[in-house]
Backbone of each chain as nested JSON, in Angstrom:
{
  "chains": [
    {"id": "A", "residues": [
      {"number": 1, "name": "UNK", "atoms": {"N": [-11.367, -16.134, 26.11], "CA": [-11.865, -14.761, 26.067], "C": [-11.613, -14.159, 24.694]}},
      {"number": 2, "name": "UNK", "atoms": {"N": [-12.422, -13.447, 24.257], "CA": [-12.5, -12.995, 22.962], "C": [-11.923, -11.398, 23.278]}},
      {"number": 3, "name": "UNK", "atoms": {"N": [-11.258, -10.558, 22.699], "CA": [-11.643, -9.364, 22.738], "C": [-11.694, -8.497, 21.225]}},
      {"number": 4, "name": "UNK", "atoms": {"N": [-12.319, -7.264, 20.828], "CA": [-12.183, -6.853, 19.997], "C": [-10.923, -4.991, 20.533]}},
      {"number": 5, "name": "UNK", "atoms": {"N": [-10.932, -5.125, 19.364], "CA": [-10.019, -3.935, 19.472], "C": [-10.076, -2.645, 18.407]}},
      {"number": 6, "name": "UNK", "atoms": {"N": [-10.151, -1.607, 18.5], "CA": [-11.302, -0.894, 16.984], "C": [-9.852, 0.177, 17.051]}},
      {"number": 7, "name": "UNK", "atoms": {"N": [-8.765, 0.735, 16.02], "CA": [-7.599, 1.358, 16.002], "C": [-8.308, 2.462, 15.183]}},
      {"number": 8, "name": "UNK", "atoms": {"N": [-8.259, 3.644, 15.406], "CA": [-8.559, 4.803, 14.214], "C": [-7.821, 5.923, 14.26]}},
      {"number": 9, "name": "UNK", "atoms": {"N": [-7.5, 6.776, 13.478], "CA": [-6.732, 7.454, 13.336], "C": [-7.361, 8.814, 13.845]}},
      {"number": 10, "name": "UNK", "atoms": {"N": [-6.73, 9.374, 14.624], "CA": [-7.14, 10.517, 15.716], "C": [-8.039, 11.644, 14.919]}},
      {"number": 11, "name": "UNK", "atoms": {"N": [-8.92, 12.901, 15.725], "CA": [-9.335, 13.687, 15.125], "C": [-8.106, 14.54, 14.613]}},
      {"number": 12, "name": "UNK", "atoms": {"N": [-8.1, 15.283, 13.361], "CA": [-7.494, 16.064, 12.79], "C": [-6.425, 15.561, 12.338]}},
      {"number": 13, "name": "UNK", "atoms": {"N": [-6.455, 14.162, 12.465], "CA": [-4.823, 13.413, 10.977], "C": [-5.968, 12.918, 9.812]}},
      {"number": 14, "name": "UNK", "atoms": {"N": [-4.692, 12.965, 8.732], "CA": [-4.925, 13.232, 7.785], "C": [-5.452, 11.827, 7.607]}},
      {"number": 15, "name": "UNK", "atoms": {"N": [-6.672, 11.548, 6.555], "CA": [-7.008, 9.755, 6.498], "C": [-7.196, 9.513, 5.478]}},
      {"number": 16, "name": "UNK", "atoms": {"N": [-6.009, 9.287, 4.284], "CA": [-6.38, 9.318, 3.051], "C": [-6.727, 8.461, 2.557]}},
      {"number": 17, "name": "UNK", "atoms": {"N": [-7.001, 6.871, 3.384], "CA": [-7.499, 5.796, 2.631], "C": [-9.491, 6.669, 3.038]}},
      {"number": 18, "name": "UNK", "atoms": {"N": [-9.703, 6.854, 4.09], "CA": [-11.016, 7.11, 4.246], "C": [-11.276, 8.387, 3.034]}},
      {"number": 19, "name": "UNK", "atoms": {"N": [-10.355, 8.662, 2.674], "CA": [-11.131, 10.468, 1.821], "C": [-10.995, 9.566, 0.329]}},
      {"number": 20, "name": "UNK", "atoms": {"N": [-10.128, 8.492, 0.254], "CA": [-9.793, 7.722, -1.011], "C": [-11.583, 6.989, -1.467]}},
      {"number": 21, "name": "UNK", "atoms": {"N": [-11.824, 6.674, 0.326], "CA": [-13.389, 5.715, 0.045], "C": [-14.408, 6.998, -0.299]}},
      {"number": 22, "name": "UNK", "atoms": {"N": [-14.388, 7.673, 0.29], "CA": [-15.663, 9.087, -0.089], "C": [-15.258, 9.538, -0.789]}},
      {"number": 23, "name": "UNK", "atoms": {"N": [-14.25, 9.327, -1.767], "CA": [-14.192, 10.159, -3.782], "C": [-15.044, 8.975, -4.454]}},
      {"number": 24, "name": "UNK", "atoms": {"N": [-14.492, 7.877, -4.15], "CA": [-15.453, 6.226, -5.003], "C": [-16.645, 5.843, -4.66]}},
      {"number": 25, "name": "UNK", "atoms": {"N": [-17.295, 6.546, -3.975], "CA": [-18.729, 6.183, -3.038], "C": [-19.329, 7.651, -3.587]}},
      {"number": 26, "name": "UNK", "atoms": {"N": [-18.685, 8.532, -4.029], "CA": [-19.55, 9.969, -4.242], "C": [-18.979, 9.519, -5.924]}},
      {"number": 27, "name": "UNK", "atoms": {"N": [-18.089, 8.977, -6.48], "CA": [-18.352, 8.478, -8.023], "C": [-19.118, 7.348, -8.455]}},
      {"number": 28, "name": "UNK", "atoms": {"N": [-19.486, 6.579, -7.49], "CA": [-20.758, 5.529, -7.42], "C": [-22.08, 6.335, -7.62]}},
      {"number": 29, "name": "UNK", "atoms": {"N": [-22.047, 7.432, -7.179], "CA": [-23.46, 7.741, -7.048], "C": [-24.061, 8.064, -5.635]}},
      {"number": 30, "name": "UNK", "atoms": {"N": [-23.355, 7.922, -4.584], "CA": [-23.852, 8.065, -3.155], "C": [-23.378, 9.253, -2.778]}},
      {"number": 31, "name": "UNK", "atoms": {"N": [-24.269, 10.541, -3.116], "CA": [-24.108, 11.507, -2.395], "C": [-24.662, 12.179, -1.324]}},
      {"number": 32, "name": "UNK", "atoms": {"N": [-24.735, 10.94, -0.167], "CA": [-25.182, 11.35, 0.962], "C": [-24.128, 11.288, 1.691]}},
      {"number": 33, "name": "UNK", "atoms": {"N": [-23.155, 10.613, 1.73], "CA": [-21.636, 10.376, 1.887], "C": [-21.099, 11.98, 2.365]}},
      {"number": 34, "name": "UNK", "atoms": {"N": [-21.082, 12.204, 3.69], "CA": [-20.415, 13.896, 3.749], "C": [-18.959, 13.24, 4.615]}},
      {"number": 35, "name": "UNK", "atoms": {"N": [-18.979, 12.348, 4.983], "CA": [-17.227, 12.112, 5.746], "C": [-17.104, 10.446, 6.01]}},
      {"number": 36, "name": "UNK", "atoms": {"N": [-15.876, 10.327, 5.717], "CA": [-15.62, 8.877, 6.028], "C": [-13.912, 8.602, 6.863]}},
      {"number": 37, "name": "UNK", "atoms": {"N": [-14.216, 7.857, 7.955], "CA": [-12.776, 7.525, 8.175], "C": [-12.389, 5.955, 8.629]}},
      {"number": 38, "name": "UNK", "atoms": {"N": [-11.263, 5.644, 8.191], "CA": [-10.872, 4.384, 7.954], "C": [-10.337, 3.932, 8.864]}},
      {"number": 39, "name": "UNK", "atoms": {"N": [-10.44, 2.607, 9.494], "CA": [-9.604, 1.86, 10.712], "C": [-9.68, 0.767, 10.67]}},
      {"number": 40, "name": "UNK", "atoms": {"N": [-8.953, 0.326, 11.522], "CA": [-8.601, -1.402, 11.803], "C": [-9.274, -1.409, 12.964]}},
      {"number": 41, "name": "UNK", "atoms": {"N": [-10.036, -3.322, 12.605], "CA": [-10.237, -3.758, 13.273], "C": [-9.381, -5.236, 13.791]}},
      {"number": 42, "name": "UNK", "atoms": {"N": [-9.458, -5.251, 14.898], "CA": [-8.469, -6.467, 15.123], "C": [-9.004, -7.417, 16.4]}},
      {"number": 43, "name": "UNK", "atoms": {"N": [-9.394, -8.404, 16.288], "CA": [-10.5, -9.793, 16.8], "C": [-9.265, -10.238, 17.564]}},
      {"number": 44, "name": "UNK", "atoms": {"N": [-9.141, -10.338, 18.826], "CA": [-8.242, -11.085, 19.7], "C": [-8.599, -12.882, 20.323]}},
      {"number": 45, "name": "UNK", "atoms": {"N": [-8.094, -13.858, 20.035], "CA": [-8.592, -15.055, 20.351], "C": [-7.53, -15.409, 21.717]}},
      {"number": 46, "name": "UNK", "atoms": {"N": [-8.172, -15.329, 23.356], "CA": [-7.071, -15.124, 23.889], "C": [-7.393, -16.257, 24.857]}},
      {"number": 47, "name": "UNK", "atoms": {"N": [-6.344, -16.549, 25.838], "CA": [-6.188, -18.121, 26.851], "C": [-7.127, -17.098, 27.711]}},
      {"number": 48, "name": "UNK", "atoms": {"N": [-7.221, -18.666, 28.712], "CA": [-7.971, -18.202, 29.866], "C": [-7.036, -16.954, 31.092]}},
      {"number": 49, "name": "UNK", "atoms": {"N": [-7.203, -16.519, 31.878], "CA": [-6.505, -15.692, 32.557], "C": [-6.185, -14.623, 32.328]}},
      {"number": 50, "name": "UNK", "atoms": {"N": [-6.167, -13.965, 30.82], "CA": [-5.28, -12.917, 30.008], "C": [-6.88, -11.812, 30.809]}},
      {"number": 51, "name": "UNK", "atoms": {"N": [-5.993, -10.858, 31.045], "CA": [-7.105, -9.488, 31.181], "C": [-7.043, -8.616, 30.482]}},
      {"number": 52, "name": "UNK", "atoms": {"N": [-8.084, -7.653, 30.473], "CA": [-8.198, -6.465, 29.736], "C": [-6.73, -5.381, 29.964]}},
      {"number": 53, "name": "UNK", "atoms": {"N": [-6.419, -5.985, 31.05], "CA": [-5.551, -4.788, 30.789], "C": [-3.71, -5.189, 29.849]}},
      {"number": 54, "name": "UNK", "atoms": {"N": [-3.853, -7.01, 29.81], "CA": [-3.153, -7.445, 28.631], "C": [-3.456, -6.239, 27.653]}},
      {"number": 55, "name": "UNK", "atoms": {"N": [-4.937, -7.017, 27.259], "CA": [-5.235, -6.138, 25.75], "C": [-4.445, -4.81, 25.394]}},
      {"number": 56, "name": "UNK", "atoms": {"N": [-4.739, -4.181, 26.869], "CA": [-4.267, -2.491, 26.547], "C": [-2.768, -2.382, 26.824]}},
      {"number": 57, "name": "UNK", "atoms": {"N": [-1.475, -3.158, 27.48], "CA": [-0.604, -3.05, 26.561], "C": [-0.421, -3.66, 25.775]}},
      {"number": 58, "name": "UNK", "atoms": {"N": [-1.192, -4.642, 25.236], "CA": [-0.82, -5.207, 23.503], "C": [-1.179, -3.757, 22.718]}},
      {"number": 59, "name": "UNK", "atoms": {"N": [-1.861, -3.006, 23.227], "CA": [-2.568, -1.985, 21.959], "C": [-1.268, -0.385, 22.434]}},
      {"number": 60, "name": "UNK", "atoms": {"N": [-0.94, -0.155, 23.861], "CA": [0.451, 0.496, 23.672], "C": [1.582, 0.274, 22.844]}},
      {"number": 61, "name": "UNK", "atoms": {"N": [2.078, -1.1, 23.091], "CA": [3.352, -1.697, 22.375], "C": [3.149, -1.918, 21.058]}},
      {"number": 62, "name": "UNK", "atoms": {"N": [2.08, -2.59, 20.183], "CA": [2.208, -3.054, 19.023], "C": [0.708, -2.903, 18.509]}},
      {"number": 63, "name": "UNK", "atoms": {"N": [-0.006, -2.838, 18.732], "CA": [-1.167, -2.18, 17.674], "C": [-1.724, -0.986, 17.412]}},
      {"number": 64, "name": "UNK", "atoms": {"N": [-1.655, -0.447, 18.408], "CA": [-1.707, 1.214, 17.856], "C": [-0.215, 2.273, 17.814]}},
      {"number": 65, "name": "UNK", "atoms": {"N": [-0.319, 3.56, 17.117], "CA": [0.426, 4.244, 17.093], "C": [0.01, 5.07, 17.953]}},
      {"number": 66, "name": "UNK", "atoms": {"N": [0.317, 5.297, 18.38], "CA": [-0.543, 6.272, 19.955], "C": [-0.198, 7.887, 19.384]}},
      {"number": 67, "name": "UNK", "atoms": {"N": [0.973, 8.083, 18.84], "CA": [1.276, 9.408, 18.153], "C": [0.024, 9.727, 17.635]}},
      {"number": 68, "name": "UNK", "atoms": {"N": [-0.696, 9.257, 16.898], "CA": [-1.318, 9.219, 15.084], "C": [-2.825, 8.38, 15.768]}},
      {"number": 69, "name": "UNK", "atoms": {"N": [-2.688, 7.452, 16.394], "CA": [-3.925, 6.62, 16.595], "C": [-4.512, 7.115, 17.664]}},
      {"number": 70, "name": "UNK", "atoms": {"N": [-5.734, 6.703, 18.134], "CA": [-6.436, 6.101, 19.439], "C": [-7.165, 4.525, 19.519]}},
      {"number": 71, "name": "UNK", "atoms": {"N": [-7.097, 4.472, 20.041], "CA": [-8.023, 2.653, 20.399], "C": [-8.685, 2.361, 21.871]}},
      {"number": 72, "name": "UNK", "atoms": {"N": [-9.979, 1.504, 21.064], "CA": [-10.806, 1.562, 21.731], "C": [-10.795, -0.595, 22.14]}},
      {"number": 73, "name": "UNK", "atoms": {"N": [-11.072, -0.926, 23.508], "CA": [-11.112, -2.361, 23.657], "C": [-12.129, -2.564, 24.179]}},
      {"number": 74, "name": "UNK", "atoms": {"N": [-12.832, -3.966, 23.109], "CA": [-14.493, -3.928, 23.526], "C": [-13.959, -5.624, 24.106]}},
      {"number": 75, "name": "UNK", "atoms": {"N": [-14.503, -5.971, 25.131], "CA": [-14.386, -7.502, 25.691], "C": [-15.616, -8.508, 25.986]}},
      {"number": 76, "name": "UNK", "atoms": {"N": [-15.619, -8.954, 24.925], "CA": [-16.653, -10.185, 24.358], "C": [-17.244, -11.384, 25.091]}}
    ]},
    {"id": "B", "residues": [
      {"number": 1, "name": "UNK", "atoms": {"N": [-26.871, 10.913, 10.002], "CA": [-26.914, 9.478, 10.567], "C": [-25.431, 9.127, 10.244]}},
      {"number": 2, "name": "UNK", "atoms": {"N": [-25.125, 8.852, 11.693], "CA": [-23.809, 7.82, 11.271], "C": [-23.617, 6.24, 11.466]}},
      {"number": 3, "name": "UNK", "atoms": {"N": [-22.931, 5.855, 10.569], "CA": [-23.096, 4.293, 10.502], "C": [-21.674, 3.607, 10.363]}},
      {"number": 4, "name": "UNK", "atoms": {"N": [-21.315, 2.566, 11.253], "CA": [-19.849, 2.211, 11.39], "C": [-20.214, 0.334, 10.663]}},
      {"number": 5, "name": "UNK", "atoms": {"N": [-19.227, 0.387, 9.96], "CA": [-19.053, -1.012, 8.718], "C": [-18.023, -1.64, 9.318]}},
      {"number": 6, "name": "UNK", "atoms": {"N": [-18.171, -2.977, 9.593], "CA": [-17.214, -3.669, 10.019], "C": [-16.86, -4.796, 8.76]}},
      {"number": 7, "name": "UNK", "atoms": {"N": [-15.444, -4.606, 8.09], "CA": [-15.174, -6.035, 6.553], "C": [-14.07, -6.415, 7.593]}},
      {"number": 8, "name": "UNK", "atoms": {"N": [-14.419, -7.526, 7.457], "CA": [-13.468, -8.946, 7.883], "C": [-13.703, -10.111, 6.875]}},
      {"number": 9, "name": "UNK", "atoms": {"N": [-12.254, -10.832, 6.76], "CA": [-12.028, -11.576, 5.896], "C": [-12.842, -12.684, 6.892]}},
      {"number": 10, "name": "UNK", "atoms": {"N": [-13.716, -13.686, 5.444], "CA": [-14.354, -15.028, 6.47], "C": [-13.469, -15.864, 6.767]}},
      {"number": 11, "name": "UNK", "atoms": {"N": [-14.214, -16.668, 7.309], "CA": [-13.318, -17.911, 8.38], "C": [-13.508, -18.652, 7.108]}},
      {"number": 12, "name": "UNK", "atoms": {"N": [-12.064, -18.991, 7.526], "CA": [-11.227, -20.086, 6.787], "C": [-10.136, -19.32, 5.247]}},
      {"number": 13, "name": "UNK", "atoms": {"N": [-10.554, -18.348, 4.718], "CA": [-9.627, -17.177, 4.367], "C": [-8.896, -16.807, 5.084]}},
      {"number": 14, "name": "UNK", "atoms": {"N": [-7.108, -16.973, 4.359], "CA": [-5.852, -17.074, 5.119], "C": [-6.243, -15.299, 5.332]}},
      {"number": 15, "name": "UNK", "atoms": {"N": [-5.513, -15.219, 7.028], "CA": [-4.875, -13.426, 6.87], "C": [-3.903, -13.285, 7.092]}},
      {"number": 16, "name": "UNK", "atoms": {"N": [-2.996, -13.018, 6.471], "CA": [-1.43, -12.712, 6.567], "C": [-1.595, -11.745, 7.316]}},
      {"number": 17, "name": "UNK", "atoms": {"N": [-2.155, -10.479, 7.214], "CA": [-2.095, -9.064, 8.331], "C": [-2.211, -9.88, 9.848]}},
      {"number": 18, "name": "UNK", "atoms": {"N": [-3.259, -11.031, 10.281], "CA": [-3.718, -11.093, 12.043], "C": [-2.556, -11.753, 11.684]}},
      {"number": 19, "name": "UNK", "atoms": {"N": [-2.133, -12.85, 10.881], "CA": [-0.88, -13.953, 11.39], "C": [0.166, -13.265, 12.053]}},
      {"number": 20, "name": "UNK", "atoms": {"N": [0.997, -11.987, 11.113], "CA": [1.979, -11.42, 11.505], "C": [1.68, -10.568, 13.145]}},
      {"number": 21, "name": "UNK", "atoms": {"N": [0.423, -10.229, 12.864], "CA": [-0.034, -9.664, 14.286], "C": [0.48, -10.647, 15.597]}},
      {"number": 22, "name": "UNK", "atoms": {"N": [-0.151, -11.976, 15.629], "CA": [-0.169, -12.997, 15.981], "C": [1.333, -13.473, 16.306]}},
      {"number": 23, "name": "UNK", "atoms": {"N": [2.211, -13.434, 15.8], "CA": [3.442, -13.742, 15.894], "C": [4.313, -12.318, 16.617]}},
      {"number": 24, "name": "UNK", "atoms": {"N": [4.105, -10.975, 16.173], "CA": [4.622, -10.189, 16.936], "C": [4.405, -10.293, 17.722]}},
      {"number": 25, "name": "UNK", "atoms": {"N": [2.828, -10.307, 18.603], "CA": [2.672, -10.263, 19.866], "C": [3.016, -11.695, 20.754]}},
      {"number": 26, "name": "UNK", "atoms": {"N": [3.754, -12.814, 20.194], "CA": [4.458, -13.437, 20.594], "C": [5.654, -13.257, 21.161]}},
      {"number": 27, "name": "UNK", "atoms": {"N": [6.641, -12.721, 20.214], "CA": [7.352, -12.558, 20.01], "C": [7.582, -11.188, 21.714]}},
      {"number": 28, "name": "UNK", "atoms": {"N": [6.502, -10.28, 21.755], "CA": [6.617, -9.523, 22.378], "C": [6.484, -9.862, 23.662]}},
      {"number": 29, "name": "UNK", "atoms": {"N": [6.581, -11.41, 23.884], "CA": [5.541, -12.156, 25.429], "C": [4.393, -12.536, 25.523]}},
      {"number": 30, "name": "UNK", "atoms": {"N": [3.28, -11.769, 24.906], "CA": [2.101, -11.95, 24.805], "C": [1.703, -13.402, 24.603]}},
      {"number": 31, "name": "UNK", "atoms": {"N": [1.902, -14.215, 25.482], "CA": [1.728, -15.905, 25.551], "C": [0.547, -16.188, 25.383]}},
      {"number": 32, "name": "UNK", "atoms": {"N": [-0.612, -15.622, 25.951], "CA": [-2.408, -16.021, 25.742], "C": [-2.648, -15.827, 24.542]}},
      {"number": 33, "name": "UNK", "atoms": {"N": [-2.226, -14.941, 23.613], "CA": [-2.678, -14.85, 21.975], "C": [-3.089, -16.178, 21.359]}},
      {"number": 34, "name": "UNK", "atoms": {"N": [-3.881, -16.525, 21.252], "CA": [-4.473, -18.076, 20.765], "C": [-4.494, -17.701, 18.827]}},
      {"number": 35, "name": "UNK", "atoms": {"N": [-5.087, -16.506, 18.556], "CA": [-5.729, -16.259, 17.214], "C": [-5.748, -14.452, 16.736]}},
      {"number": 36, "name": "UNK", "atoms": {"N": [-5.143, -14.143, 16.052], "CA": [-5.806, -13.012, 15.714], "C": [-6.348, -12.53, 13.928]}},
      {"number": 37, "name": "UNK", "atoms": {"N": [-7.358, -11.981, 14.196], "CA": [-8.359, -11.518, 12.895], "C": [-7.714, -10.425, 13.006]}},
      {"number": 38, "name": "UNK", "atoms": {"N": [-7.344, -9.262, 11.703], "CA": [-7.591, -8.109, 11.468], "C": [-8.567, -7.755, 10.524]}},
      {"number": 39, "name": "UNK", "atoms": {"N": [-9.051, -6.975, 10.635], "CA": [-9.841, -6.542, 9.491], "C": [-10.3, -4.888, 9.664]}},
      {"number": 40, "name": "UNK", "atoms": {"N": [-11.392, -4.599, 8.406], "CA": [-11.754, -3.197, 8.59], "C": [-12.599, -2.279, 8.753]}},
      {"number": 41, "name": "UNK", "atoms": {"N": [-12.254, -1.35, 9.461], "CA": [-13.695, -0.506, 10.266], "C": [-14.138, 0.731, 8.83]}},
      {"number": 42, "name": "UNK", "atoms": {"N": [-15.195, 1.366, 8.762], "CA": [-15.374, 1.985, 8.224], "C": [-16.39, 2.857, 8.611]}},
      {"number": 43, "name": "UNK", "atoms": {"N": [-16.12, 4.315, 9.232], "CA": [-16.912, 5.253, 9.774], "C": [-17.683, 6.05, 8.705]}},
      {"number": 44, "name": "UNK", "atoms": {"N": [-19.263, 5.861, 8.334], "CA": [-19.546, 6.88, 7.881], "C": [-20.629, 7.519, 8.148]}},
      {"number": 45, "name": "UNK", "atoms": {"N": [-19.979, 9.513, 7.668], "CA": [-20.766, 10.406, 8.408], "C": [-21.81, 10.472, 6.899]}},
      {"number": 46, "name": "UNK", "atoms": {"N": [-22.941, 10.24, 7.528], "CA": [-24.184, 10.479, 6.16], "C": [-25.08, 11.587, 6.625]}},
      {"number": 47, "name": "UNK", "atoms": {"N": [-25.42, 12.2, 4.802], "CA": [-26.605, 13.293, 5.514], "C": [-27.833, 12.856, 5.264]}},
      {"number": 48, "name": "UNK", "atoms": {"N": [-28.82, 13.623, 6.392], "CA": [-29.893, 12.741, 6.195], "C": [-30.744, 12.331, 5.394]}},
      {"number": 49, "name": "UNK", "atoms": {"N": [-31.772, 11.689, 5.499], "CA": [-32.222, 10.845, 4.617], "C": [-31.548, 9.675, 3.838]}},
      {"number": 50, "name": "UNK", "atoms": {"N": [-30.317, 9.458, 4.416], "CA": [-29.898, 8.02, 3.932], "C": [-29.889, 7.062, 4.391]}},
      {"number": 51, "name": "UNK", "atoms": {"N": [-30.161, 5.531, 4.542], "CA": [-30.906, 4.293, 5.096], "C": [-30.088, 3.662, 4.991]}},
      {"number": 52, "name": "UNK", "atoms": {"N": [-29.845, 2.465, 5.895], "CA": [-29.282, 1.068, 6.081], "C": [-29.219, 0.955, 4.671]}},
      {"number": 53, "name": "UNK", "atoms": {"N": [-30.352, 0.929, 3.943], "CA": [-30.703, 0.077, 2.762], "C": [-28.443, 0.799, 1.696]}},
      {"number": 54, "name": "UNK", "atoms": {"N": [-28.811, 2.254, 2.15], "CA": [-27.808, 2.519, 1.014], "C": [-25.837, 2.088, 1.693]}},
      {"number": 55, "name": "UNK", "atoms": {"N": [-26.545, 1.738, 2.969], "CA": [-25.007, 1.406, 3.4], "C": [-24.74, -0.332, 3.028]}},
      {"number": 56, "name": "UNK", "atoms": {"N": [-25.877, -0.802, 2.872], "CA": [-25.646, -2.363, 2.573], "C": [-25.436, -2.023, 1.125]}},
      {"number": 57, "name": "UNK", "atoms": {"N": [-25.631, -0.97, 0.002], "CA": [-25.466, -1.572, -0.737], "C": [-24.186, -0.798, -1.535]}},
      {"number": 58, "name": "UNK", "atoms": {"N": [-23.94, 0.305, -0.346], "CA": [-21.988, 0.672, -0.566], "C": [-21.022, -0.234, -0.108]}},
      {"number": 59, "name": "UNK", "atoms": {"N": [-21.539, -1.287, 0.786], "CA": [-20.446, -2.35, 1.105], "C": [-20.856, -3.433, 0.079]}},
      {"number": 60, "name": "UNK", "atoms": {"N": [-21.74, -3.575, -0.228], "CA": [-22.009, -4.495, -1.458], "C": [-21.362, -4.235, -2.972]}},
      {"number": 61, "name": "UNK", "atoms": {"N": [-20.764, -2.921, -3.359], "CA": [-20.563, -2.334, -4.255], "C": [-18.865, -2.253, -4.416]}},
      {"number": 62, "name": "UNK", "atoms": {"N": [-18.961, -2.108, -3.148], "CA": [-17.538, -0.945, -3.233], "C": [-16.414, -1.563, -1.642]}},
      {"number": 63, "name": "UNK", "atoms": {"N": [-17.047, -1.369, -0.632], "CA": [-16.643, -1.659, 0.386], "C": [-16.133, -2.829, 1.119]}},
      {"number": 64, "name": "UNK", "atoms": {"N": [-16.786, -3.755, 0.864], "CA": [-16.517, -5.723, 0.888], "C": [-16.064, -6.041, -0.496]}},
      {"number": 65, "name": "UNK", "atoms": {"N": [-15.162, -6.562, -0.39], "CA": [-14.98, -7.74, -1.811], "C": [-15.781, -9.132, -1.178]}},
      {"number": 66, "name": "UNK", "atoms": {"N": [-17.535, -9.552, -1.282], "CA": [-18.115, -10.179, -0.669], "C": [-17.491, -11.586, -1.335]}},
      {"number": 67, "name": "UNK", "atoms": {"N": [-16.606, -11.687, -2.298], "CA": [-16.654, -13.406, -2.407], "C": [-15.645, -13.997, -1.188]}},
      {"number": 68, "name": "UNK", "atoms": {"N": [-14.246, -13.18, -0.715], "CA": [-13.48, -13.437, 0.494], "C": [-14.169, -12.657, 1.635]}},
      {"number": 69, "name": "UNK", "atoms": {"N": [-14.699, -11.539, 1.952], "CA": [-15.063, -10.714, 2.812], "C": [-16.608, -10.65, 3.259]}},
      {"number": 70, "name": "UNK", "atoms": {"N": [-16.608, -10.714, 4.495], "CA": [-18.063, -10.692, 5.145], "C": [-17.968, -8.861, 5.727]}},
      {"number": 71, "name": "UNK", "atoms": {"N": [-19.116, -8.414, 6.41], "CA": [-19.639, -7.241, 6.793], "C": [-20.373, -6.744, 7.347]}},
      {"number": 72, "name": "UNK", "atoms": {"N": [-20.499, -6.239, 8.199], "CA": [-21.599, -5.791, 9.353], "C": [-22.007, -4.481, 9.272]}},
      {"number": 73, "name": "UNK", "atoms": {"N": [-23.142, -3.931, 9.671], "CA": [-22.917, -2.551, 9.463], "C": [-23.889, -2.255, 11.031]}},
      {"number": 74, "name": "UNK", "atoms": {"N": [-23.474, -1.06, 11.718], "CA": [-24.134, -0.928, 12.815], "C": [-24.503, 0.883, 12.788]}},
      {"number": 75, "name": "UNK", "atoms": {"N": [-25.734, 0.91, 12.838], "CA": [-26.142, 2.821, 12.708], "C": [-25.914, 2.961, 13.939]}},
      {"number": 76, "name": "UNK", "atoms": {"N": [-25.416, 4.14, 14.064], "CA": [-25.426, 4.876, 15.308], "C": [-26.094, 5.858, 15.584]}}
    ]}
  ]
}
């Protein structure tokens, strides 16, 4: 079973690698660029039996910050 | 138009980020973990009139380092 897992940083925290990409994309020349925000993605290669709801405490305990993050689990 | 960029390092390019992933969630029990990829999402909010054409060629520019990194881009 494959799963994907998409981590982003909640509405209203601060995302300074994403505001870092929309200063270099609006100094490229792309000023259609009005917001950008940055996240991890993370590709799960998993045994047979493991369920979705593995995934979601792998993403409580150790891949997201639940303070600061949200995450989303897409299953492939 | 918004459009979400997916950079992941290609296959067969080492990732130290999924390895360590990969080993914590060992470490944590997580026994089915066979493999993990990390890589990165990239949300962007565009105003209109901007095209696929200019998001392939901000990940072509700026966004992928395409000689290790592959990229997807999906409009929403």
């Amino acid at each position: 079973m494959k799963a994907r897992v998409h981590v982003m940083l909640k509405n209203g925290v601060l995302d300074p690698q994403g505001e870092a990409v929309r200063h270099a994309l609006g100094a490229l020349g792309f000023d259609k660029v009005e917001g950008v925000r940055q996240g991890k993605v993370i590709d799960l290669d998993l045994a047979d039996g493991a369920t979705e709801a593995d995934v979601t405490e792998m993403c409580e305990k150790l891949l997201a910050n639940t303070v600061i993050e949200s995450y989303s689990i897409e299953i492939q």
